[in-house]
Structures are given as C-alpha cells and as structure tokens.
N, C-alpha and C positions, 0 to 999 in steps of 0.2 A: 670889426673888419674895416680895412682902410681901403675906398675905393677910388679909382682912376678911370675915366672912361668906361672903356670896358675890361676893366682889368681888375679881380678883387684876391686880396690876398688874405682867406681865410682856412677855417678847419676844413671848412667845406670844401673848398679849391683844394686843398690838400690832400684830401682825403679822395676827390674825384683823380686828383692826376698820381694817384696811384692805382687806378682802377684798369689799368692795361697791364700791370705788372705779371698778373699769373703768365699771358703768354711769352711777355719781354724776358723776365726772369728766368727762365729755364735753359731759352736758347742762349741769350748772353752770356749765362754758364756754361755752357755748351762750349760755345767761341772760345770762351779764356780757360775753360779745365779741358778740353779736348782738343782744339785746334791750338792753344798755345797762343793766342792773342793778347798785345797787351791792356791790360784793364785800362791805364791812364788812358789810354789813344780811342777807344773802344766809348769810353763815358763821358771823355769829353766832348767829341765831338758828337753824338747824341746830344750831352746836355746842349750844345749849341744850338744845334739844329733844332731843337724845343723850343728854348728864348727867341729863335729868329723868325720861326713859325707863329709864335705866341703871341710877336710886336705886330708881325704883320697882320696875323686876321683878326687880332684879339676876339680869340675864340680858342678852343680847346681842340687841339690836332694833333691824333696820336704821332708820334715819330717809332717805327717799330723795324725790328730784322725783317727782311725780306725771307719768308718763310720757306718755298722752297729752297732756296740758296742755301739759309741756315742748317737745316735739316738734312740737304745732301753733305757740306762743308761736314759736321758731325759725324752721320752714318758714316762719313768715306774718311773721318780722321786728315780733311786738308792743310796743307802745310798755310802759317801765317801770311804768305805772300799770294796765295792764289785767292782766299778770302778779299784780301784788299783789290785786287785784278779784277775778280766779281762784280765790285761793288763799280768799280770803273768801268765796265763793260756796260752793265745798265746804267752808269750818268749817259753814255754814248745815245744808247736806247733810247730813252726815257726823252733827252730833251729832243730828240729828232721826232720822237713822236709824239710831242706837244707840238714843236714845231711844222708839222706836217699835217697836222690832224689827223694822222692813220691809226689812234687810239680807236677811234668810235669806229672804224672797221673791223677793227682788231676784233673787238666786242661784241660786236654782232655775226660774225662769222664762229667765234667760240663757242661751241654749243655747252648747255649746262648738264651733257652727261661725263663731255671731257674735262670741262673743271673738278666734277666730282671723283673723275677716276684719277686725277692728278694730285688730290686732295688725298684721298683714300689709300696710293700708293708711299704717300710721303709718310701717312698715318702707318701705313707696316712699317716701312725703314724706320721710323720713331722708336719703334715697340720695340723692335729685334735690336736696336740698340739700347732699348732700355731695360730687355729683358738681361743683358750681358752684365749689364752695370747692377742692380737689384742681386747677380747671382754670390756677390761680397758678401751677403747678410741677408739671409731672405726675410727672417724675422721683424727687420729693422724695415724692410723693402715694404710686408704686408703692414706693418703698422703706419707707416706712411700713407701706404694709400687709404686704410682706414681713415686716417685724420684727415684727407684730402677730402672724401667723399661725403665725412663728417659736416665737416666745417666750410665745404664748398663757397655755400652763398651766404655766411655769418658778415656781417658788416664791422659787427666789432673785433672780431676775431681770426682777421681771415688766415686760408689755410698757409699758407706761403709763407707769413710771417712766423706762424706756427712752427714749418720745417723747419726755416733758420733757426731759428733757437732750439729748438732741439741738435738741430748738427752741430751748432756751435758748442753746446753743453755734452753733446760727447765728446765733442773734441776740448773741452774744458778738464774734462775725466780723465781721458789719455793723456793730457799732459802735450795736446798738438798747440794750445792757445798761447804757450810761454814764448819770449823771443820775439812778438809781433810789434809793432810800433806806428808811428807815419812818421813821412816826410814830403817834401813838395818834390815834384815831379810834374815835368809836361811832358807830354806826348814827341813823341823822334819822328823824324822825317822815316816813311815809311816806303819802299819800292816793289816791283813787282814787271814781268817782261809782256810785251805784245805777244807774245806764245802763251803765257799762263790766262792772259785776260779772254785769247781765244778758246783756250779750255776749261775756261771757267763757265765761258755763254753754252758752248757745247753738251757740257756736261750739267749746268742746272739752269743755267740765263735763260733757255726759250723757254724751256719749261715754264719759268717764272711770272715770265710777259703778261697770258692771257690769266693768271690770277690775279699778278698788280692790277691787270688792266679794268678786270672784272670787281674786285675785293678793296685798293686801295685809292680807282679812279670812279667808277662808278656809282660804287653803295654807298661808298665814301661820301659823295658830293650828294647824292640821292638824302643821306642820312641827315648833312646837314642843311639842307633846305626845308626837312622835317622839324629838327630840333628848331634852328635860327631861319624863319621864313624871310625875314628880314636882312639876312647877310646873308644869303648864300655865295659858295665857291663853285665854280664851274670847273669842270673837266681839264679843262686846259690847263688851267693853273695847279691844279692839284698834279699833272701831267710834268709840268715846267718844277714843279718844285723838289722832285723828287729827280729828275734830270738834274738840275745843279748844287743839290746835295749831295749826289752822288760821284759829281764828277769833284770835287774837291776833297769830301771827307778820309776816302783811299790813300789819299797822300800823307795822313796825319794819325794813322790808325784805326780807321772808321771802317765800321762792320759795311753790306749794303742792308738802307734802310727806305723805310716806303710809309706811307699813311696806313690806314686800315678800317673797315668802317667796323669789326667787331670792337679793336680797341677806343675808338669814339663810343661806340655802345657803353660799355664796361667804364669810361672815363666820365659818363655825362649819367649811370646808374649809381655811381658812387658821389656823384656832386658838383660834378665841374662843369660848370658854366659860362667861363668867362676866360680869356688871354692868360689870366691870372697861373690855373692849373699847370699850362705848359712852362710858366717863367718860374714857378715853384719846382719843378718835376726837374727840368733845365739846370738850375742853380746846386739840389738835392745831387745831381748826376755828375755835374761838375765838380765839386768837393769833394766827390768818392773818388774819382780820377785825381786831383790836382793833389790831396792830404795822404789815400790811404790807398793807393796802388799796388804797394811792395806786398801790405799787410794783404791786399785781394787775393792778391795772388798765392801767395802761403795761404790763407785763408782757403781758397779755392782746391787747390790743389790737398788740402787732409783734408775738405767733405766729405762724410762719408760718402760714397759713390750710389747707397741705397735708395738713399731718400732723394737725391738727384736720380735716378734714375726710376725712381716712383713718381715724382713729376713728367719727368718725361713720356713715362708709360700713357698715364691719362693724356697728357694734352695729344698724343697719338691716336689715342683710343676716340677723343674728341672728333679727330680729322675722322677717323677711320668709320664712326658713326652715321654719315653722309649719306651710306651708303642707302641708309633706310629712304631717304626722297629718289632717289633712281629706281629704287627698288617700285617702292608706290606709282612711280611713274612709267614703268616698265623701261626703262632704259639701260637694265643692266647690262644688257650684251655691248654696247657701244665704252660704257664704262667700264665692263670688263677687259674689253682688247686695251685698253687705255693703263689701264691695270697691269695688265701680264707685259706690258710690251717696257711700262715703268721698270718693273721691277727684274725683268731678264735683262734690259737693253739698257738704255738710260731714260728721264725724265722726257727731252728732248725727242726721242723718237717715239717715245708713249703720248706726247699732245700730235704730233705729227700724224704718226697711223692713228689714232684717236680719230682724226679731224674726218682725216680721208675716208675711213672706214662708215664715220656717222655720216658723212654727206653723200657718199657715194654710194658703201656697198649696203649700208643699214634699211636704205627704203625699200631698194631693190628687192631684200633677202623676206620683205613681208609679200612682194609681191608673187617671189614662187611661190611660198608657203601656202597663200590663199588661190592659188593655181591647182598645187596638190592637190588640196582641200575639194 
C-alpha cells in the first residue's frame, strides 16, 4: 500500500469505499432507468465531489443521493430536468443554512417520531414501486431477494455485486449484451426553470431538510468524531459542503447529493479509513461516466426490471422497519399522521402536519385521555 498523509491507496481503501454502494446503487438506477438521467453527468459529478471531499478532509465522506428526493423523483417517474432543479433548490438551502446556523434549530425542533414517519412513508412509496417492477418475473424477483437476504452481510461476496452478474448473464442469454461498447463522453450543460426548482422543494425538498439535517449533518459529524476523535468535522462544514455541491453539480448532470452517517458506517465497516477510499470511489465513478456511458445506459435500460426492483423492495422495507423504535417508544400516533398525511398529500405536508400535530396536538390528546380516565 502506498501511503501519503493521510491518504492510502489499498485493497482495504477499496473495498471500504465500496461499502455505501448497497444504498447508492439502487437509487442511481433508479435516476438513469426511470427518470431517464444521463449516466455520464450523474457519475461524474459524483466521482468529483468524492475526490474533492477526500483532498479536503482526508478522510472517508460518503457523497450519497439525497434520499427522499431520489425516492420521490422514481415513485413519481420525474422528468430529467426537475431532478437537476431539485438538486438546485437544496444548494440554495443547504448553504443559507450553514450560513445562518438555522441547521441546529432545524434539528432540534424535528421530532424523531416525524423523521421516522417521513422515513417509513418513503419505505412504502419504495415497495409499491418495487412491487410493479418484480411483477416482470416474479420468479426471478423472489430469487433475488433470496440472494439479497442471503448474502446480506458476506464480505467477500456481497449481495449487489451478486445481482449484477446475474442480470448481466441473463441479459448475456437474450442476446441484450451484443452491440455495447465505449466511448468518451463528458457530461452537457444541463438546464432546468425557477418554476420546476419551486416544484421540486414543494414536492420533496422540505421534506428532505429535516433528514439531511438530522442523517447527513448530525450523525454525520457525531459519527465521525467517533471514528477520528482527532479530526473531527463540525456541522457547519458538513452543512456548507453539501450547499455548494449542490449549487453547481445541477448544471452538469448531477443528481442532489448529501453526506450520510449510515453510508460512513457501511464505508469505515468495510475498511476505509483514510481520504484514500473517496479518491478511489471518485476516480472508480468517473471512468464509468467519462469511458462507458452509452454502454450504462443500454445496459440499464435491458436490466431485467426483477432483480432492480427486488433491491428496491428491501432497501424500502429497510426504511419501512423504523417503524419498530416509534412503536417501542409509543410514538406511533404522531408518526402515523406523518404517514397518512405522506402518502395522501405530499412529503412536504406529511413533515409539516407531522410537526404541528407532535408539538401541539400530541401532548394535549394524553392530557384528555387521563382526564377521562
């Protein structure tokens, strides 16, 4: 292993900064087989934002889709240009509230039964579109998930890598893999209207806020003062970096993307320890874009749709599992309005009546109860 500071370039770095892929992988599919996204614009700017994150903390910093966004963008089939609009709305976001410090208010007014029902909502809109996609091939759908639940936590073998080869080997069989190639390819200037970026925040952007706020600024920074007691990142900068990511990458084909403290878990349980992982991961994302874009995309587009959407199933059923700490905690009823209000209305008014309901009407409604009583 050759090492620099703190930067090493080994199997280990390697192998750690693939360790966020289960969640990154799905959604990215998602992006470029469902919304129609281009791969080159999509990977590049990703691998970028890896390498730049990597130089600066040398350290290992997920760069991930911003999950509700992704998940609505999919469930709702968004067109290419309101994706990128998204992603600009929250640079907007992001760096006014680094620059403002209204994050850490943000945060502590968010209660954790409304994150859970915002979590738990996205977890059904996952399923219901994963159950549509599975319904191609059910056979091929439950075998996948077989292998998923199999091979979950294999180190050597993980599950992910599993599906791909397999898809790719039926699609080897059909006769879908003839006629693929590469070529270079950069990413196109990419546009989008002050009307779509407003119905992009509308429709999944607040929603997103108190998760980023909670999942990508918090645990985030919490996690790594854990791992690197010694470097820690504070709030703010994790806050500012995901503001000026986001306010540039829109422009060049860039999904919205945010840190994550599960994929720091997942990237530092498979090995990565050092700047290293992101400059590797970075480089890995950029050759996929810049070499074999045309091929992703034919590629993507004959997947079988099963096995994508047996990934999806689970990492839904993931989100949707949440449920069980509200539950223990007795917070379903505030989760639940959170819930129904998701899934009838939009995200946006499900954290809104979520908030209102837990701070206001939630205390109140123990206080008849033990009146009746």
């Amino acid at each position: 292993a050759m090492k620099i500071k703190s930067y090493e370039f080994s199997l280990r770095e390697l192998s750690g900064s693939l360790g966020d892929f289960g969640t990154l992988f799905p959604l990215a599919l998602g992006y470029i087989n469902i919304c129609g996204l281009n791969p080159a614009g999509l990977l590049i700017m990703m691998g970028l934002a890896n390498i730049v994150t990597g130089l600066i903390y040398q350290l290992p910093m997920p760069i991930e889709p911003m999950k509700v966004l992704a998940i609505m963008a999919i469930a709702s089939h968004w067109k290419p240009s309101l994706v990128y609009a998204s992603a600009f709305g929250m640079g907007i976001i992001w760096l006014f509230i680094a620059v403002t410090g209204i994050g850490d208010w943000i945060a502590k007014i968010t209660s954790a039964p409304v994150v859970r029902g915002i979590q738990i909502s996205l977890g059904i809109l996952l399923m219901l579109e994963a159950i549509k996609l599975i319904a191609d091939s059910r056979l091929l759908g439950l075998l996948s998930i077989f292998i998923i639940l199999t091979l979950r936590n294999n180190k050597h073998l993980p599950a992910a890598i599993v599906l791909v080869l397999l898809g790719l080997f039926i699609m080897l069989i059909k006769g879908d893999l003839t006629r693929v190639g590469w070529g270079f390819n950069l990413p196109g200037l990419t546009a989008f209207t002050a009307g779509e970026v407003w119905l992009a925040l509308k429709t999944g952007g607040l929603a997103q806020i108190p998760l980023t706020a909670t999942n990508a600024v918090i645990a985030t920074a919490a996690l790594i003062s854990a791992y690197w007691p010694d470097k820690a990142v504070g709030e703010k900068k994790l806050a500012l970096n995901m503001g000026i990511m986001n306010l540039i990458v829109p422009f060049f084909g860039g999904m919205p993307m945010c840190h994550g403290a599960g994929g720091l878990a997942g990237q530092y349980y498979f090995g990565a320890r050092t700047g290293g992982a992101n400059i590797l991961e970075g480089l890995i994302e950029i050759s996929l874009g810049l070499f074999f874009a045309p091929f992703l995309v034919k590629l993507f587009s004959a997947f079988p749709g099963s096995i994508f959407g047996a990934m999806l199933l689970l990492v839904g059923f993931e989100l949707v599992k949440t449920v069980k700490s509200v539950w223990q905690a007795k917070e379903i009823i505030p989760a639940g309005v959170t819930v129904l209000v998701s899934l009838f209305w939009n995200m946006a008014w499900g954290f809104l009546v979520g908030l209102v309901f837990y701070w206001l009407v939630y205390p109140n409604l123990f206080d008849r109860i033990r009146l009746k009583c």
